[in-house]
C-alpha atoms as a printed R data frame, in Angstrom:
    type eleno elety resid chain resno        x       y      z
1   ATOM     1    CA   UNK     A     1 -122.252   9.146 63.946
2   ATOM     2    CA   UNK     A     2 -123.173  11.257 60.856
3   ATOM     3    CA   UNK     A     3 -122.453  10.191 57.270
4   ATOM     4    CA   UNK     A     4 -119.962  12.912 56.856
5   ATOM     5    CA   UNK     A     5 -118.347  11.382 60.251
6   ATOM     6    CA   UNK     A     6 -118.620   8.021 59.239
7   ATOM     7    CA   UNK     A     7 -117.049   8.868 55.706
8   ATOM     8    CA   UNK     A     8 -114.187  11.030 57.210
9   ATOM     9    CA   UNK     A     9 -113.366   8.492 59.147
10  ATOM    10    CA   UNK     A    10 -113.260   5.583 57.284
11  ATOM    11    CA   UNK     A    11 -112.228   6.784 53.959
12  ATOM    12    CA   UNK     A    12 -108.621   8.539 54.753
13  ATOM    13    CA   UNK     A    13 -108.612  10.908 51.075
14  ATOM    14    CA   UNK     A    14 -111.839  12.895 52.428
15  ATOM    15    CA   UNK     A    15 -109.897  13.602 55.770
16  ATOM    16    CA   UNK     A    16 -106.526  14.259 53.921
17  ATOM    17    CA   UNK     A    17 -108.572  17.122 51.427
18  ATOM    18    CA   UNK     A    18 -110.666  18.380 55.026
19  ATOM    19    CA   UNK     A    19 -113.701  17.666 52.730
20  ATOM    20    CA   UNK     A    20 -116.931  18.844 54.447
21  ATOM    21    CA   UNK     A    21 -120.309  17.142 54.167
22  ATOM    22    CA   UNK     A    22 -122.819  19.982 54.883
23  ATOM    23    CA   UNK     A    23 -125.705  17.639 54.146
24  ATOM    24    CA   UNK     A    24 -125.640  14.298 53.308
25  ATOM    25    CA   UNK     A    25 -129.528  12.666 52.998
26  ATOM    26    CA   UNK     A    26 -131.071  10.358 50.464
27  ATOM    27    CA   UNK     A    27 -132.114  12.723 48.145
28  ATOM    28    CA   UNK     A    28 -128.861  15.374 48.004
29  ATOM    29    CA   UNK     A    29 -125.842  15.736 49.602
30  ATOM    30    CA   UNK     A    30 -123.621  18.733 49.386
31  ATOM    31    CA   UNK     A    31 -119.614  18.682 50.149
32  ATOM    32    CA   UNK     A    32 -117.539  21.563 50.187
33  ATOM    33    CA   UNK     A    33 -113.746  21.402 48.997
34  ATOM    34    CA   UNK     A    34 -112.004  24.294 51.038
35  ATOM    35    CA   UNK     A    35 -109.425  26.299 49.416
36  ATOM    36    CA   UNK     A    36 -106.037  24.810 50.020
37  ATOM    37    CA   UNK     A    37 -102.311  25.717 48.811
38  ATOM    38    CA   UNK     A    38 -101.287  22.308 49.146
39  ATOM    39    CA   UNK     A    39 -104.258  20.801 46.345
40  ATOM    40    CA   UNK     A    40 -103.886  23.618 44.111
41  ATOM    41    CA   UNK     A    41 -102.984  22.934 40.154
42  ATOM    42    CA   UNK     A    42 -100.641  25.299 38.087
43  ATOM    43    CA   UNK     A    43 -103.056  27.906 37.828
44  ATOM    44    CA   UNK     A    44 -103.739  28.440 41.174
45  ATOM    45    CA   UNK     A    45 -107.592  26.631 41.538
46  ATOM    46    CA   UNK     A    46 -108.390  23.144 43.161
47  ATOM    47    CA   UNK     A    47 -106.364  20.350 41.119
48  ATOM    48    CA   UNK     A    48 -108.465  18.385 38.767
49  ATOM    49    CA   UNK     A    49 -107.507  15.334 41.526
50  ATOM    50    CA   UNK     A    50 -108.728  16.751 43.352
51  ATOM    51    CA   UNK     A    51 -112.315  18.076 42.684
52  ATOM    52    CA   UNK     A    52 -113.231  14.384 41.168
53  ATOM    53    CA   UNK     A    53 -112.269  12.774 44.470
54  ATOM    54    CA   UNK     A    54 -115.101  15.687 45.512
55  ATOM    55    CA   UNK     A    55 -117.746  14.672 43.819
56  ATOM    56    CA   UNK     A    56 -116.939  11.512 44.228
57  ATOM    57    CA   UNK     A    57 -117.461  11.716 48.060
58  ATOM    58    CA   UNK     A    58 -120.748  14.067 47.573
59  ATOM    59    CA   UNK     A    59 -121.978  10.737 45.619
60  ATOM    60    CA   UNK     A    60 -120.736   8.345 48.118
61  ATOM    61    CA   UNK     A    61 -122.376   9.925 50.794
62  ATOM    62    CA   UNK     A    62 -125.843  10.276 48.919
63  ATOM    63    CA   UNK     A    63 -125.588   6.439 48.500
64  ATOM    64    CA   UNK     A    64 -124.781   5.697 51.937
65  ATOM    65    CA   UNK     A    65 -128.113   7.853 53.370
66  ATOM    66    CA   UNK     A    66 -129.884   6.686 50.392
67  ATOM    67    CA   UNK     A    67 -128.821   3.008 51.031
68  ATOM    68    CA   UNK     A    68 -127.137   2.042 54.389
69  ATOM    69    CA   UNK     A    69 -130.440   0.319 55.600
70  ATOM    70    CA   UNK     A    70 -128.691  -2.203 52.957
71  ATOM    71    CA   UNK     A    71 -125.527  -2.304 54.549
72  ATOM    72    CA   UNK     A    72 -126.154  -5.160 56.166
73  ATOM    73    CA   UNK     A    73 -126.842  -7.087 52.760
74  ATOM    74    CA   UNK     A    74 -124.727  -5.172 50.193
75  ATOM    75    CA   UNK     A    75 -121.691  -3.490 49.686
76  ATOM    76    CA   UNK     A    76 -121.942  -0.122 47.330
77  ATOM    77    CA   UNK     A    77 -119.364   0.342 45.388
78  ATOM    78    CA   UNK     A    78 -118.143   2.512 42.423
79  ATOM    79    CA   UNK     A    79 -118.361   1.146 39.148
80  ATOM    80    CA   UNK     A    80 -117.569   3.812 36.634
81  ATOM    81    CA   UNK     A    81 -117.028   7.680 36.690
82  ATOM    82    CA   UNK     A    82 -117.211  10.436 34.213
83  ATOM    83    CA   UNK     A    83 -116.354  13.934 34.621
84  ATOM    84    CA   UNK     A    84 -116.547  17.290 33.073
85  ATOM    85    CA   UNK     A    85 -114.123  20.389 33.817
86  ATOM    86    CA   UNK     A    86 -116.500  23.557 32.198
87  ATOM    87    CA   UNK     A    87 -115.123  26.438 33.982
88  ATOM    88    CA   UNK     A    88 -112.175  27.368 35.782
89  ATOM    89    CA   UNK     A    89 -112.527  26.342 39.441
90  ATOM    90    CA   UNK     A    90 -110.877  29.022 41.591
91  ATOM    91    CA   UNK     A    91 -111.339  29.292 45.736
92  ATOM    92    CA   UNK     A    92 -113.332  26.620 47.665
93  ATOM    93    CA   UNK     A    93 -115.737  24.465 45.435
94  ATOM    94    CA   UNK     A    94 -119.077  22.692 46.549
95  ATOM    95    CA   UNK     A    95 -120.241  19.518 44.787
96  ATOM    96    CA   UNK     A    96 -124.215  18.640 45.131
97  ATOM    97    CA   UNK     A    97 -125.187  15.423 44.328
98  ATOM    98    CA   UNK     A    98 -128.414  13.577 43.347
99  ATOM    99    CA   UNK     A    99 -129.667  10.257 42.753
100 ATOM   100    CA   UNK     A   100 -130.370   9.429 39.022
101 ATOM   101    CA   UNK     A   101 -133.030   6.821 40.371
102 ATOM   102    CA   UNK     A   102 -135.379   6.280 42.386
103 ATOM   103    CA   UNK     A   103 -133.873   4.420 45.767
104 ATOM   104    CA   UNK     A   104 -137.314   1.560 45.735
105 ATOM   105    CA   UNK     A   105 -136.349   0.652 42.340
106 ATOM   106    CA   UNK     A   106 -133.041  -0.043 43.487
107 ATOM   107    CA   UNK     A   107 -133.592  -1.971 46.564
108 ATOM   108    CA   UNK     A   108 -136.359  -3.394 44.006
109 ATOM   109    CA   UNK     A   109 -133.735  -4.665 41.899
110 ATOM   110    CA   UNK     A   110 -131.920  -6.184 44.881
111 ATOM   111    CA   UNK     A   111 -134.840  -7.687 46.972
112 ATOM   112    CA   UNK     A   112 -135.045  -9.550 43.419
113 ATOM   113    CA   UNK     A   113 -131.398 -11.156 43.885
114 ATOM   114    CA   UNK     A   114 -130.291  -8.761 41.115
115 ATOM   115    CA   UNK     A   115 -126.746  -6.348 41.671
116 ATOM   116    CA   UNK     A   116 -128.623  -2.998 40.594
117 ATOM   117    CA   UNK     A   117 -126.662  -0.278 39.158
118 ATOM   118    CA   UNK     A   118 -127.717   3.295 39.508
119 ATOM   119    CA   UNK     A   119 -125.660   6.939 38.300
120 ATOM   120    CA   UNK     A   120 -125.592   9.855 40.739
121 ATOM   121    CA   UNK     A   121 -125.354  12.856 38.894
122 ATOM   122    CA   UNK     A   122 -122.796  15.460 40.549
123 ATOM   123    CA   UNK     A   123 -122.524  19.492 39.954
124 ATOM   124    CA   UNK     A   124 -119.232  21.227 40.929
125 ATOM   125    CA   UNK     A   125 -119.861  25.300 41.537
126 ATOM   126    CA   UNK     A   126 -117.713  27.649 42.548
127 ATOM   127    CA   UNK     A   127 -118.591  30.113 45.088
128 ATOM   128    CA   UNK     A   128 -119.899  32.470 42.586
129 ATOM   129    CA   UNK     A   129 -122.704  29.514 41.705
130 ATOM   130    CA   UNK     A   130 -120.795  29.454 38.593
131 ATOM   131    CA   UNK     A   131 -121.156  25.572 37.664
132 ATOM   132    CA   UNK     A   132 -117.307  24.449 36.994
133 ATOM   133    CA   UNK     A   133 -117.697  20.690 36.901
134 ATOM   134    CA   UNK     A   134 -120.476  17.932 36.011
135 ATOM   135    CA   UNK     A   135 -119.810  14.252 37.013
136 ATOM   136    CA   UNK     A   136 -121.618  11.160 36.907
137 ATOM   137    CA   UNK     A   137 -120.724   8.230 39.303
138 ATOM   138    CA   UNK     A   138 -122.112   4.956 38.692
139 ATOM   139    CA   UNK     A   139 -122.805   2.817 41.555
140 ATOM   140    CA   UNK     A   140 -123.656  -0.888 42.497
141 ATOM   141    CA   UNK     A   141 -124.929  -2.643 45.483
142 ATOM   142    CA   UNK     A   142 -122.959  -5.817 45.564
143 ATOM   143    CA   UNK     A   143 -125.238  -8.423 47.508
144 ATOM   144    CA   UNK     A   144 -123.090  -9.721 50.099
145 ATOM   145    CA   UNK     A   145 -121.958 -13.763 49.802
């Protein structure tokens, strides 16, 4: 099963927005919001709801390829979230996101009994490449036990 499967599947907001994850590895994944009637805001774009819950699942699935040799050990989980509306978003929207460390210092931090915590930067762009949202996501691996 792929990430983007395995995150469809098991997290039901990324199968109610059809999110698709056209690549999802440990050093960027890239999910595509298609445009929809039913997630639109007043001015006819992608609801602001919407595209965080985007780039939100670009990041998740970054962590997962980046980490889920760690699954077994530790849980990731959000910890904070920041975002940025710069443009207006109209049509279908990709996010691309990016580690903001390295994944050894990470797994450093947790082979050392530590609960690292590590941002994954996130860029929102309209078709156009016009860049309509930045986000950071701040994650943890929570050592399980």
């Amino acid at each position: 099963m792929s990430i983007g499967e395995m995150l469809a599947a098991t997290v039901p907001m990324a199968r109610t927005l059809n999110l698709e994850f056209l690549e999802t590895g440990p050093e960027r994944a890239v999910v595509a919001l298609p445009d929809q009637g039913a997630f639109h805001n007043h001015v006819g774009g992608p609801h602001a709801g919407a595209m965080f819950t985007l780039g939100e699942s670009a990041s998740g699935a970054i962590v997962l390829a980046a980490f889920g040799d760690q699954l077994a050990r530790a849980v990731p989980l959000a910890v904070r979230a920041e975002i940025g509306y710069k443009k207006l978003a109209m049509g279908a929207v990709t996010a691309t996101a990016t580690l903001g460390r390295p994944a050894a210092e990470v797994v450093a931090q947790l082979d050392a009994g530590e609960r690292p915590e590590f941002p994954v930067a996130i860029e929102i762009r309209r078709a156009d490449g016009a860049v309509t949202g930045e986000m950071t996501v701040v994650w943890t691996l929570r050592p399980n036990g």
